[in-house]
DSSP file (Angstrom, degrees, kcal/mol; ACC not computed):
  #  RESIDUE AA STRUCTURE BP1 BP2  ACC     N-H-->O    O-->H-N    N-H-->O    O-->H-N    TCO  KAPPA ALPHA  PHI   PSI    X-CA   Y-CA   Z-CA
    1    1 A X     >        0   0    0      0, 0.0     4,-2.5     0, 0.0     3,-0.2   0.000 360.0 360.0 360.0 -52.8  -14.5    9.5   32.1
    2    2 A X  H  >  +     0   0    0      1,-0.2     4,-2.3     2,-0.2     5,-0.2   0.928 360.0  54.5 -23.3 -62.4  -11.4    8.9   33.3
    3    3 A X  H  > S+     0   0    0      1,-0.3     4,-3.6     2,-0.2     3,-0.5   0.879 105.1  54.5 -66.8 -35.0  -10.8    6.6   30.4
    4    4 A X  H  > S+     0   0    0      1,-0.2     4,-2.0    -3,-0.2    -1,-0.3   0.842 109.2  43.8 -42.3 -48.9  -11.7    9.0   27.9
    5    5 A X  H  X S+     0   0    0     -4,-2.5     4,-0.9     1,-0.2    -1,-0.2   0.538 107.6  55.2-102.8   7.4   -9.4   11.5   28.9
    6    6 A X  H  X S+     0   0    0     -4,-2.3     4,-2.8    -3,-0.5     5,-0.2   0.894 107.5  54.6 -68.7 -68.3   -6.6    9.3   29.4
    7    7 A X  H  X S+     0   0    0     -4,-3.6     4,-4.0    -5,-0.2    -2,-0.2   0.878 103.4  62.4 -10.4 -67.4   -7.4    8.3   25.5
    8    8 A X  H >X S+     0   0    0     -4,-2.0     4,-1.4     2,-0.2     3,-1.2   0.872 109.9  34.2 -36.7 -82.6   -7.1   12.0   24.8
    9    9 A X  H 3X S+     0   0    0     -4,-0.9     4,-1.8     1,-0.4    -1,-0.2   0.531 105.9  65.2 -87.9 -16.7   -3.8   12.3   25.7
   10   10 A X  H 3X S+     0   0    0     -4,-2.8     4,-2.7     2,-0.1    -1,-0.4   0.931 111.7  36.7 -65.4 -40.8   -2.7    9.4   24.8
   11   11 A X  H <X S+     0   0    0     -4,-4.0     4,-2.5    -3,-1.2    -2,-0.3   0.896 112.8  53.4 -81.6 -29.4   -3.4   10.3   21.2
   12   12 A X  H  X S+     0   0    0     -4,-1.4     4,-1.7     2,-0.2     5,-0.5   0.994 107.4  58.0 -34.4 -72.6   -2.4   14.1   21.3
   13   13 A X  H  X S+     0   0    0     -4,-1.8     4,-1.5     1,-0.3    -2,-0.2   0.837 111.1  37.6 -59.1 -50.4    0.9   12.7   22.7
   14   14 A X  H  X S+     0   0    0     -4,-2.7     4,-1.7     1,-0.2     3,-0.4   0.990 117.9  56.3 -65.5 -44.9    1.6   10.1   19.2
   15   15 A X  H >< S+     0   0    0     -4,-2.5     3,-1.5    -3,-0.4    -2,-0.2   0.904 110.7  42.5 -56.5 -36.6    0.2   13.1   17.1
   16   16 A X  H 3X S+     0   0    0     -4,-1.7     4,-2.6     1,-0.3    -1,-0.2   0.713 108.8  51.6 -65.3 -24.4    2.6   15.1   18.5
   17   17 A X  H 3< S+     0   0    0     -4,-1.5     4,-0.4    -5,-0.5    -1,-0.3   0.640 113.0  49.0 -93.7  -5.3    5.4   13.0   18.4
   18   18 A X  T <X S+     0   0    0     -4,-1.7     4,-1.0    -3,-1.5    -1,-0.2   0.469 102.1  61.5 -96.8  23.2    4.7   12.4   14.6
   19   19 A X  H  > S+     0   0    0     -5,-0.3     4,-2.2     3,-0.2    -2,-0.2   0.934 115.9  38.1 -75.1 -43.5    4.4   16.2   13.9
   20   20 A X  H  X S+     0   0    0     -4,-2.6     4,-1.3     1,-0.3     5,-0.3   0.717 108.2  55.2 -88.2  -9.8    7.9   16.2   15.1
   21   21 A X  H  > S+     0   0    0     -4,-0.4     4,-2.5     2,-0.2    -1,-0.3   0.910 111.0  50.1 -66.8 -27.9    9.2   13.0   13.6
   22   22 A X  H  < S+     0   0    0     -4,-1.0    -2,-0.2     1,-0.3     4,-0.2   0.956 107.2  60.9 -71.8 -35.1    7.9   14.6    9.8
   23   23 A X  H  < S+     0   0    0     -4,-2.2    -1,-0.3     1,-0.2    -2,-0.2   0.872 111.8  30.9 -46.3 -49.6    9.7   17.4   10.9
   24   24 A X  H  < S-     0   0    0     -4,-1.3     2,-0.3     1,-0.3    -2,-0.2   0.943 131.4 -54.6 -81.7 -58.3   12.9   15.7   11.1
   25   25 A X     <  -     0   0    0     -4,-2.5    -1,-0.3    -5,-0.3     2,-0.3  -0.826  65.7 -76.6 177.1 144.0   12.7   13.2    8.7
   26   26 A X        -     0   0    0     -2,-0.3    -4,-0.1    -4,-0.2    -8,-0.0  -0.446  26.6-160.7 -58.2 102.5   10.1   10.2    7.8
   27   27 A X        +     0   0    0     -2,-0.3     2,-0.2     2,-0.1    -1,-0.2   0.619  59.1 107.9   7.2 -56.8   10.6    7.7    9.8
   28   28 A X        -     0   0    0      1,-0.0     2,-0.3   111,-0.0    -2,-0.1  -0.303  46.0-177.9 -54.4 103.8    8.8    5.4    7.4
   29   29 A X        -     0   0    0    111,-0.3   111,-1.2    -2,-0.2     2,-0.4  -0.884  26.2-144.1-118.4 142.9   11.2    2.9    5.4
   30   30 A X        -     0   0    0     -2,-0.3     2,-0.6   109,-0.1   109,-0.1  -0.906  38.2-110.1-104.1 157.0   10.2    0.6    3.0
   31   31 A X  S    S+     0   0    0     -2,-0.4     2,-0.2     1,-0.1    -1,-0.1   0.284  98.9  23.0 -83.1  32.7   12.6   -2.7    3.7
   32   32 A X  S    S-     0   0    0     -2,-0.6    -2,-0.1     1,-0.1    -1,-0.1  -0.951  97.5 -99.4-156.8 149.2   14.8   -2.6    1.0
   33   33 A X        -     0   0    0     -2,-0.2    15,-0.8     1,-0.1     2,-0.4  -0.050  54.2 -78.5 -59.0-150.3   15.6    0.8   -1.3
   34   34 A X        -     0   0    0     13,-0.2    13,-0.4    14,-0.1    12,-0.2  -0.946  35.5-130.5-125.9 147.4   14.1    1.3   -4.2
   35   35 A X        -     0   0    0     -2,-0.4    11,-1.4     1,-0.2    -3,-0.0  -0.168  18.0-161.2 -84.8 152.1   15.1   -0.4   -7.4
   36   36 A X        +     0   0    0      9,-0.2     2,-0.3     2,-0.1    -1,-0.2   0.378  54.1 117.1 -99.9  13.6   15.5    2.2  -10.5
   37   37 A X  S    S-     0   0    0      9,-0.1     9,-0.2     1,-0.1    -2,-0.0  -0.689  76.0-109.3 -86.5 133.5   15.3    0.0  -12.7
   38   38 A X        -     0   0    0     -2,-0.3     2,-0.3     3,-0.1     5,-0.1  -0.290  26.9-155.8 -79.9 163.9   12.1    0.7  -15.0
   39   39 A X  B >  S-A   42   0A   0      3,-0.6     3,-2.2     5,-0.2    32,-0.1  -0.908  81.8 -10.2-124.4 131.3    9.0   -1.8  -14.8
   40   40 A X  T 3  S-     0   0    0     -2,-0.3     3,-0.1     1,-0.2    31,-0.1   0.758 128.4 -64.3  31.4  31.4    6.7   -2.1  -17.7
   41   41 A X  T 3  S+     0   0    0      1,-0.2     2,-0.5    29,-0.0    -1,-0.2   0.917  94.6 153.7  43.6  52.9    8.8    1.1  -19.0
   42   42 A X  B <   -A   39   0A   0     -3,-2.2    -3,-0.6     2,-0.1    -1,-0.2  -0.979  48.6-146.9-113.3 125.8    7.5    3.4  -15.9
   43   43 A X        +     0   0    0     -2,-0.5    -1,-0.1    -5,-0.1    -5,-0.1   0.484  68.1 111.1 -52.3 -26.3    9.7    5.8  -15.2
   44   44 A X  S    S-     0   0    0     27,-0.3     2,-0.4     1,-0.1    -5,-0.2  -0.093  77.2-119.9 -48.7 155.5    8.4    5.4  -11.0
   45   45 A X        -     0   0    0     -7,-0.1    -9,-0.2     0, 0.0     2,-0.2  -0.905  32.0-141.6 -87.7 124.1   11.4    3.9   -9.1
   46   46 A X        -     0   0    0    -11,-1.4     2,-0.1    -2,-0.4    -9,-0.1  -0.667   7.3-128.5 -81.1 144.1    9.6    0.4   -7.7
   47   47 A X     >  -     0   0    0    -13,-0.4     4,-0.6    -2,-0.2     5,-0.3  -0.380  36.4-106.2  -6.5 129.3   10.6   -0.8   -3.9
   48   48 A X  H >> S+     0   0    0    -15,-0.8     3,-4.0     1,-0.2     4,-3.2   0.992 122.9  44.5 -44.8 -58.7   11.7   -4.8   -4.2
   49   49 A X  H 3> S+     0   0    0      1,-0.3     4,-1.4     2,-0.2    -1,-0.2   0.795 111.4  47.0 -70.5 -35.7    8.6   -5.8   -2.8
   50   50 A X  H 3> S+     0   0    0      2,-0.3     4,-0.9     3,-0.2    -1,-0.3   0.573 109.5  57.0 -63.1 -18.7    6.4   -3.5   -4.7
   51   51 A X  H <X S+     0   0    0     -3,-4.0     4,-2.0    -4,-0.6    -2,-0.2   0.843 112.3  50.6 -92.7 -53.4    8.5   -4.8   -8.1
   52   52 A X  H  X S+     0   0    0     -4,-3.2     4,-1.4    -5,-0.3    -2,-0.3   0.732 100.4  54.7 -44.5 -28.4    7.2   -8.1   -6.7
   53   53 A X  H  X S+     0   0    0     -4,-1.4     4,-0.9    -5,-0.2     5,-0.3   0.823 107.0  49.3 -76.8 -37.8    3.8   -7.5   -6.2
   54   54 A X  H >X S+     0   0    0     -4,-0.9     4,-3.0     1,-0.2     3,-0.9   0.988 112.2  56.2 -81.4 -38.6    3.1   -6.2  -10.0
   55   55 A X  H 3< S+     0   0    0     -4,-2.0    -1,-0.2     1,-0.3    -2,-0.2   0.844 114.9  32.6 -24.6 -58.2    4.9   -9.4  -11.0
   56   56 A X  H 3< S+     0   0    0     -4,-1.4     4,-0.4     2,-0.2    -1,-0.3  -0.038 113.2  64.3 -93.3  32.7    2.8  -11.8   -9.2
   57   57 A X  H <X S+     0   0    0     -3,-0.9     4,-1.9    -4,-0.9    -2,-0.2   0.573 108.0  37.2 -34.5 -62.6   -0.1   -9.8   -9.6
   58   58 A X  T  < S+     0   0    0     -4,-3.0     4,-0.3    -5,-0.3    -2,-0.2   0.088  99.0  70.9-100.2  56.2   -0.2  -10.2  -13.0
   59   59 A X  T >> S+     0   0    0      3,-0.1     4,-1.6     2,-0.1     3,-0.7   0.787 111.6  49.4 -69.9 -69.1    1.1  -14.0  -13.1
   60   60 A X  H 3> S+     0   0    0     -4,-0.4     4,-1.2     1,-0.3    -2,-0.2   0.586 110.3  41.5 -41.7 -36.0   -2.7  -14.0  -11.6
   61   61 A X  H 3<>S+     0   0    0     -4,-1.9     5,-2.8     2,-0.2    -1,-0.3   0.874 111.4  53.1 -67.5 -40.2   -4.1  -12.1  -13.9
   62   62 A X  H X45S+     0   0    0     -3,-0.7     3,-1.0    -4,-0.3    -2,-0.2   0.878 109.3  54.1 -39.4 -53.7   -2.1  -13.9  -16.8
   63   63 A X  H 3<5S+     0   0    0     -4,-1.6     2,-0.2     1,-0.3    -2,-0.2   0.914 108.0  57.7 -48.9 -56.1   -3.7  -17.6  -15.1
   64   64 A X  T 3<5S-     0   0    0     -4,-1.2    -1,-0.3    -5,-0.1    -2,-0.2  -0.076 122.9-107.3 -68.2  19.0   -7.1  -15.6  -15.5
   65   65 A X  T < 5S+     0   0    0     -3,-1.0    -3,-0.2    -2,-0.2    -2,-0.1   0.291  75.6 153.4  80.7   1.8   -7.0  -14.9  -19.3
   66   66 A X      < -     0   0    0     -5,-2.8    -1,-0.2     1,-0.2     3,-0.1  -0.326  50.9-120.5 -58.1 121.0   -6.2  -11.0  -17.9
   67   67 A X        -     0   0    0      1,-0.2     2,-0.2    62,-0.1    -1,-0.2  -0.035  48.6-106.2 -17.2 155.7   -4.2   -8.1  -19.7
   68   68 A X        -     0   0    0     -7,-0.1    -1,-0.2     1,-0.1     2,-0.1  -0.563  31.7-106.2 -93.0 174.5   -1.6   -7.4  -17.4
   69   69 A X        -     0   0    0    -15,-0.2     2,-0.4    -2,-0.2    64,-0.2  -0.549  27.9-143.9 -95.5 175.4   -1.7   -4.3  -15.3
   70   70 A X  E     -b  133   0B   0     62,-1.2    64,-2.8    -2,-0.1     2,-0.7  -0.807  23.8-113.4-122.4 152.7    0.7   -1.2  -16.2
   71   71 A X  E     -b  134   0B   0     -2,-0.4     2,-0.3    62,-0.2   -27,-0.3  -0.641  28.8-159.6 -92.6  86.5    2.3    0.9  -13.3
   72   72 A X    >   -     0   0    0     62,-1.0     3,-2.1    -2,-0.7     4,-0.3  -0.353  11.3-148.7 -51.5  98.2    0.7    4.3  -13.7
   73   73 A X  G >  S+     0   0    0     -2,-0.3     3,-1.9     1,-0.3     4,-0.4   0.872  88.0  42.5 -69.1  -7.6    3.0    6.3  -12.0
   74   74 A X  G 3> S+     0   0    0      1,-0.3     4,-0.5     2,-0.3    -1,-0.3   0.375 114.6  50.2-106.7  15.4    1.1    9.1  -10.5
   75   75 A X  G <4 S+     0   0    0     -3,-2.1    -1,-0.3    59,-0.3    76,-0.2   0.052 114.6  54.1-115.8  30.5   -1.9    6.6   -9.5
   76   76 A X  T <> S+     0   0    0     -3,-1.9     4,-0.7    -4,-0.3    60,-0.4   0.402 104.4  47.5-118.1 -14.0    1.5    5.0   -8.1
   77   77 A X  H  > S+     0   0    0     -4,-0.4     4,-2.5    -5,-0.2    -3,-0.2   0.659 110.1  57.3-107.9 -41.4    2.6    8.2   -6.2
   78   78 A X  H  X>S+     0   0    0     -4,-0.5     4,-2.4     2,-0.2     5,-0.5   0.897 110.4  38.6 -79.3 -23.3   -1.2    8.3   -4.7
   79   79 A X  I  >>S+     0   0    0      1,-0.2     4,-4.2     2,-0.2     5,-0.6   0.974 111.2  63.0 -88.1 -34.3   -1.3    4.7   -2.9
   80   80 A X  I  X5S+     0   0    0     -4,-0.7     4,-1.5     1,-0.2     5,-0.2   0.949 110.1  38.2 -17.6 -62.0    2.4    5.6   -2.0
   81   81 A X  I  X5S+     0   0    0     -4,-2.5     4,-1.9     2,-0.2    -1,-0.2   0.926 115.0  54.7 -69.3 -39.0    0.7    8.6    0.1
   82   82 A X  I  X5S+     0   0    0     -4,-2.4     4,-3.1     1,-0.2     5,-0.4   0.942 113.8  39.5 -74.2 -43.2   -2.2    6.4    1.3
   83   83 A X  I  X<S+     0   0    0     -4,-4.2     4,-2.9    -5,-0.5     5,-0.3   0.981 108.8  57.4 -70.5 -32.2    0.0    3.8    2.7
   84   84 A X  H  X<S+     0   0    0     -4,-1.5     4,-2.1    -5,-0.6     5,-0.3   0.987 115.7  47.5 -59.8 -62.9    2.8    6.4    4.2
   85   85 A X  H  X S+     0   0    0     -4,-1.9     4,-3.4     1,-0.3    -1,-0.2   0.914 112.3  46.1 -58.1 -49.0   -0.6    7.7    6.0
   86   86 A X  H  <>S+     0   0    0     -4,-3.1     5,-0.6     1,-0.2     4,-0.3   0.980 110.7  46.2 -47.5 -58.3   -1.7    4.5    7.0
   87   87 A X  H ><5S+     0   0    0     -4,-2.9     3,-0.5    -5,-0.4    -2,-0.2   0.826 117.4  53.4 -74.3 -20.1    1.2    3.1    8.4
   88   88 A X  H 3<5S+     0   0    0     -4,-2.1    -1,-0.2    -5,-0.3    -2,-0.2   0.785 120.5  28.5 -66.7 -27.1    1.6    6.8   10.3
   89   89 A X  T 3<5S-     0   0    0     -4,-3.4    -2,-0.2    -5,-0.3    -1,-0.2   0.180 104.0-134.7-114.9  26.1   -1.4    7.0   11.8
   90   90 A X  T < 5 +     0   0    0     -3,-0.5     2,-0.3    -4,-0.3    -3,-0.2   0.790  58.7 139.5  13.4  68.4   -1.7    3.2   12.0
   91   91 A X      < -     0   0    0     -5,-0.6    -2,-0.2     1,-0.2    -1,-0.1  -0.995  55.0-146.3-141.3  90.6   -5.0    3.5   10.9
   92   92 A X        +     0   0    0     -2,-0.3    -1,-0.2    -3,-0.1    -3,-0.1   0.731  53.1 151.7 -71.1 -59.3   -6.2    0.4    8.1
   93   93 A X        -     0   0    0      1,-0.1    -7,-0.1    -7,-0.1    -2,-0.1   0.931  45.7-126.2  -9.8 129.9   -8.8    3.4    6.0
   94   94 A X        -     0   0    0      8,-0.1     2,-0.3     1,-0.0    -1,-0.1  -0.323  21.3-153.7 -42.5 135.1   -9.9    3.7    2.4
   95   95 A X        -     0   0    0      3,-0.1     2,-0.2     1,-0.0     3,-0.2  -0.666  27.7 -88.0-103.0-152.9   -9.3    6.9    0.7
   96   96 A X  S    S+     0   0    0     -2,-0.3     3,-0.1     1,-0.1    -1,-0.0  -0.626  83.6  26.9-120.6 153.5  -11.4    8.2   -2.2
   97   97 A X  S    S+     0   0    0     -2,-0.2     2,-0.4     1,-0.1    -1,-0.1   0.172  94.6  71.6  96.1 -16.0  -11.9    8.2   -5.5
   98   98 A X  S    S-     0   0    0     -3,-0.2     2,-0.2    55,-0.0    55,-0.1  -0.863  82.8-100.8-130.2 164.1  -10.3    4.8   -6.7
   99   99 A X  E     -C  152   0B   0     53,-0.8    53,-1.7    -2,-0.4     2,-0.3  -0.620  63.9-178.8 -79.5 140.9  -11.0    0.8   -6.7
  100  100 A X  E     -C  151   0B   0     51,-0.2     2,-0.3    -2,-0.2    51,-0.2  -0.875  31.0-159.6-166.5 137.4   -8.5    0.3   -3.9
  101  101 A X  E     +C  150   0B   0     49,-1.0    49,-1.9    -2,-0.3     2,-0.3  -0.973  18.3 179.5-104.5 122.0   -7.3   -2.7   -1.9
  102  102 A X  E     +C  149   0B   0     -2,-0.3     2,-0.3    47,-0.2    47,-0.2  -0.989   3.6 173.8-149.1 154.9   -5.7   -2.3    1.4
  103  103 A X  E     -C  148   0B   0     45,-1.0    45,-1.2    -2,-0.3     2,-0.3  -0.840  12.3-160.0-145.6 153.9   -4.2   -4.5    3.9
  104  104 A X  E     +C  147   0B   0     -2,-0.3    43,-0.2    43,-0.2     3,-0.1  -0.972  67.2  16.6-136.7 175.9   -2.3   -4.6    7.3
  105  105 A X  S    S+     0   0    0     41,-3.3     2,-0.4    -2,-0.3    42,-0.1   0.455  74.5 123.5  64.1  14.3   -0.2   -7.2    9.2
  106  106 A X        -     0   0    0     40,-0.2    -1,-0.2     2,-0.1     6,-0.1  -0.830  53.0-153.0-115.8 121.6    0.5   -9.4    6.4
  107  107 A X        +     0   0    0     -2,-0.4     2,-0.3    -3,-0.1    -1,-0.1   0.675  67.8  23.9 -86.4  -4.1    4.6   -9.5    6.5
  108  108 A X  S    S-     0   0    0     38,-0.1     4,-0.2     1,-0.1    -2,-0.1  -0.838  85.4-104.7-143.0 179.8    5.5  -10.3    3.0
  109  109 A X  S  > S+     0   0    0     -2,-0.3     4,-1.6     2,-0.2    -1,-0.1   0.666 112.3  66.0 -93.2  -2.2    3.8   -9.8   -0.6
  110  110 A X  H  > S+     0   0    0      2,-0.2     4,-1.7     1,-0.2     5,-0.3   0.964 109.0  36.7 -62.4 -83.5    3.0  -13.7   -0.8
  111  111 A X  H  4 S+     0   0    0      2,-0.2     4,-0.2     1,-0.2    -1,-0.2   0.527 111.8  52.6 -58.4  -8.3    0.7  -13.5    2.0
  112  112 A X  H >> S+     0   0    0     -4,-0.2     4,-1.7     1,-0.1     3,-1.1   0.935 117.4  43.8 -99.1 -42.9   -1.1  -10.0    1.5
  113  113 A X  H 3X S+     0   0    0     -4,-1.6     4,-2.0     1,-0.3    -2,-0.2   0.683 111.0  52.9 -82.4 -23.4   -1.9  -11.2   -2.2
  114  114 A X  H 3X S+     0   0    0     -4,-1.7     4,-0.7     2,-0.2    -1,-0.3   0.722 111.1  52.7 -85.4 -27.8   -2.9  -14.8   -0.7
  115  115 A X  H X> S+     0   0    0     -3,-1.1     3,-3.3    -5,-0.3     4,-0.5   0.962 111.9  42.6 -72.4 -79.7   -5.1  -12.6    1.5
  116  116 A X  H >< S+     0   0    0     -4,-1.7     3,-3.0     1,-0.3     7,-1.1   0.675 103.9  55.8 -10.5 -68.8   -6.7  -10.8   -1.2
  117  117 A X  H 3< S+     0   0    0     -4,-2.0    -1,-0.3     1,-0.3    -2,-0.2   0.692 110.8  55.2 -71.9 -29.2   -7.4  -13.5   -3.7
  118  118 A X  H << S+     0   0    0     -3,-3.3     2,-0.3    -4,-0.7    -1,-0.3   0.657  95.7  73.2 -63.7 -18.3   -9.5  -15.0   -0.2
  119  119 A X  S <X S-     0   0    0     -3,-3.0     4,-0.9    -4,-0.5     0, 0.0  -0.803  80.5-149.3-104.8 136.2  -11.6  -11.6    0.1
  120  120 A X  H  > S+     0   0    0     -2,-0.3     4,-2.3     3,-0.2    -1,-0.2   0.858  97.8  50.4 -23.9 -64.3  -14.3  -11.7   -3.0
  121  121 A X  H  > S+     0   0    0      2,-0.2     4,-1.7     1,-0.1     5,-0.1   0.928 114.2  37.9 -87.1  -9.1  -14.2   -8.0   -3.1
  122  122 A X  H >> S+     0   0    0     -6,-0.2     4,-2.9     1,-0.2     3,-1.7   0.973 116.7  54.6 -53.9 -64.8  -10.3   -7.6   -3.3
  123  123 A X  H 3X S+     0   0    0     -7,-1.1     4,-2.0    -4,-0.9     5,-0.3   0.844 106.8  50.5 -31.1 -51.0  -10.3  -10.5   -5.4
  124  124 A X  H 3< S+     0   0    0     -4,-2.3    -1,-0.2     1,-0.2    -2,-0.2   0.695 105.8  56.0 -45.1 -40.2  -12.8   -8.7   -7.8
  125  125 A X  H << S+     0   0    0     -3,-1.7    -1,-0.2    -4,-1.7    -2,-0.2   0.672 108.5  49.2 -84.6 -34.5  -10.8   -5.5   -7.9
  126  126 A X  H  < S+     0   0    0     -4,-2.9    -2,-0.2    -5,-0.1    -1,-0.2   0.717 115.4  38.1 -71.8 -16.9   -7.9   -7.6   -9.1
  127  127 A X  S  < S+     0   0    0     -4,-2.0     2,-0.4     3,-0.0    -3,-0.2   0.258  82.3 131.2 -98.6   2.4   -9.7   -9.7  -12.1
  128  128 A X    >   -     0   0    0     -5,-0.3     3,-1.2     1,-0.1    -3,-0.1  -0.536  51.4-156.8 -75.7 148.6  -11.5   -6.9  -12.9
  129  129 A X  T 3  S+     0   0    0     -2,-0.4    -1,-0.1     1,-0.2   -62,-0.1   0.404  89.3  65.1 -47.1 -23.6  -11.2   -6.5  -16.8
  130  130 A X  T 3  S+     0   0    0     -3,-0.0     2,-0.5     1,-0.0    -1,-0.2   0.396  86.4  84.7 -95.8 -13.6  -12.0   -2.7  -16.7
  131  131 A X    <   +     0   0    0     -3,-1.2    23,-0.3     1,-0.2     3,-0.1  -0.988  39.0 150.5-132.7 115.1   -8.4   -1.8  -14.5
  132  132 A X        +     0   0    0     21,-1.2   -62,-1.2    -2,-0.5    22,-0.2   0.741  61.8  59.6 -81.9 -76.6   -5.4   -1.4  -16.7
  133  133 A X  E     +b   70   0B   0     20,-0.4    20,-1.9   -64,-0.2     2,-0.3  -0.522  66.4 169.8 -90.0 117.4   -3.7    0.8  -14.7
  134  134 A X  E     -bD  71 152B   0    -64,-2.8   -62,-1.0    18,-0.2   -59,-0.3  -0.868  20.6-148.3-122.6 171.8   -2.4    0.3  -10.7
  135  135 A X  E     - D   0 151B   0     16,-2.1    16,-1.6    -2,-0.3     2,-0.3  -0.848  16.0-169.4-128.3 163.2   -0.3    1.6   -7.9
  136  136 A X  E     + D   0 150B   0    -60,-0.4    14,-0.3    -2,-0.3     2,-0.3  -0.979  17.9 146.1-141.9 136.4    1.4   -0.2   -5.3
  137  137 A X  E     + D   0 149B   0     12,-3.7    12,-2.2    -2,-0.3     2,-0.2  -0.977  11.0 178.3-143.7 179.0    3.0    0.5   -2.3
  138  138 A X  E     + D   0 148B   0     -2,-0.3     2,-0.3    10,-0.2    10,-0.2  -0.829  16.3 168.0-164.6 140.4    3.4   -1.4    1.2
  139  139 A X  E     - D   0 147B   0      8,-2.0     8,-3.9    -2,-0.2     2,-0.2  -0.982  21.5-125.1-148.1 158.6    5.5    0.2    3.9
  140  140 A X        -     0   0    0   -111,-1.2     2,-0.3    -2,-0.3  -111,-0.3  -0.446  12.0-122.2 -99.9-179.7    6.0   -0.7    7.9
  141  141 A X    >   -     0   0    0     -2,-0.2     3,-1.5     1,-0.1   -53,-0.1  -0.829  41.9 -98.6-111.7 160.8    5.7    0.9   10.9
  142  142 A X  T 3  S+     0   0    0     -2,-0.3     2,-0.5     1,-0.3    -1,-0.1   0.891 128.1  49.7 -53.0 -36.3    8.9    1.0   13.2
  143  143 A X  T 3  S-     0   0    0      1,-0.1    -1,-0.3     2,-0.1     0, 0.0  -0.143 123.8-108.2 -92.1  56.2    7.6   -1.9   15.2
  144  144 A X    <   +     0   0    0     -3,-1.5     2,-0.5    -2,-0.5    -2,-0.2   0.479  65.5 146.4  13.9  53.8    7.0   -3.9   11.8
  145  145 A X        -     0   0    0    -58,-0.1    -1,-0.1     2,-0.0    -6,-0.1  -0.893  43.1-141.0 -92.7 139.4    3.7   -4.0   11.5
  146  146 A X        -     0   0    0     -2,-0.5   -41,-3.3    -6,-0.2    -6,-0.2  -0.212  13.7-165.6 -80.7 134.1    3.3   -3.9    7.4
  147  147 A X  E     -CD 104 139B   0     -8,-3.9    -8,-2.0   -43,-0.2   -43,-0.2  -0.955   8.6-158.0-142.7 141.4    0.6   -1.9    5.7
  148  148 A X  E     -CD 103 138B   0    -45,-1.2   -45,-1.0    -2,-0.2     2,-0.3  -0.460   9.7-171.2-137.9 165.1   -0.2   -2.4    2.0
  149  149 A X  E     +CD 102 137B   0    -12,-2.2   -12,-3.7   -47,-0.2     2,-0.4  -0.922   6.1 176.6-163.8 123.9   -1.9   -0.4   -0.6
  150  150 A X  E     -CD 101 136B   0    -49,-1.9   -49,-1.0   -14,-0.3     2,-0.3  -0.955   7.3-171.4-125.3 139.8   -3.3   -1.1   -4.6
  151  151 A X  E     -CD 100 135B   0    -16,-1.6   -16,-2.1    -2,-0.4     2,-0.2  -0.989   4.0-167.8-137.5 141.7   -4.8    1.3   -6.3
  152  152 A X  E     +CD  99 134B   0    -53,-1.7   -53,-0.8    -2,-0.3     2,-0.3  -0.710  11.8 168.1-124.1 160.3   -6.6    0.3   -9.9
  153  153 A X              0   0    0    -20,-1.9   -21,-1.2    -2,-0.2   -20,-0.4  -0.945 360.0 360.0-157.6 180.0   -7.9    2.6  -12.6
  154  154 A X              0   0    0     -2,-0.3   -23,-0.1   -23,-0.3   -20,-0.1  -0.154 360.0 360.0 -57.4 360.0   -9.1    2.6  -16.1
């Protein structure tokens, strides 16, 4: 019982302290700014490592006879939000509505994609044929651990 309500307070005590961190300002950096420069002519400003992932993404897809993917920005704005949540509530979870691949602890984009391409269904969700369209994000948490986020459409 004890342990329970220790639990409790431990987690009230982080919610609280990120109520107040969003308050001040996001905590949440990605580790380099983000480049303006446009990417498949989308208007989104890309993160290095995010300009890197839709680059060797679709090399893979390219190897695989694939279209390449486009950056969609606003299904680029929603895995933006799913990862900012993840990495706040340090919390690896799906959200809804989209083919989505998500990852933690993997430090660089080498390795989360190397992860991926190992999983069948990640893998799947990147060769599939039917998803044109992605988001990307990957952001850390203050004590670096990295949490990653694709989201594919239509």
């Amino acid at each position: 019982m004890r342990t329970k309500v220790l639990v409790c307070v431990v987690l009230f005590s982080l919610l609280c302290g990120l109520a107040e961190a969003r308050g001040r300002r996001s905590y949440l950096q990605s580790s380099v700014a983000p480049d303006t420069s446009s990417v498949a002519d989308d208007p989104a400003p890309l993160y290095p490592a995010e300009k890197e992932m839709l680059v060797q993404i679709n090399v893979i897809r390219e190897r695989y006879g694939l279209v390449p993917f486009i950056l969609d920005s606003a299904i680029h704005a929603l895995a933006r939000r799913h990862c900012i949540w993840m990495t706040r509530a340090r919390s690896m979870t799906h959200g809804g509505g989209y083919a989505e691949n998500i990852a933690m602890g993997q430090p660089n984009v080498e390795s989360v994609l190397s992860s991926w391409m190992n999983s069948s269904g990640h893998r799947a969700n990147i060769l599939n044929p039917r998803h044109t369209k992605i988001g990307i994000a990957g952001y850390t948490t203050p004590e670096g651990t990295a949490f990653w986020c694709q989201r594919f459409a239509r």
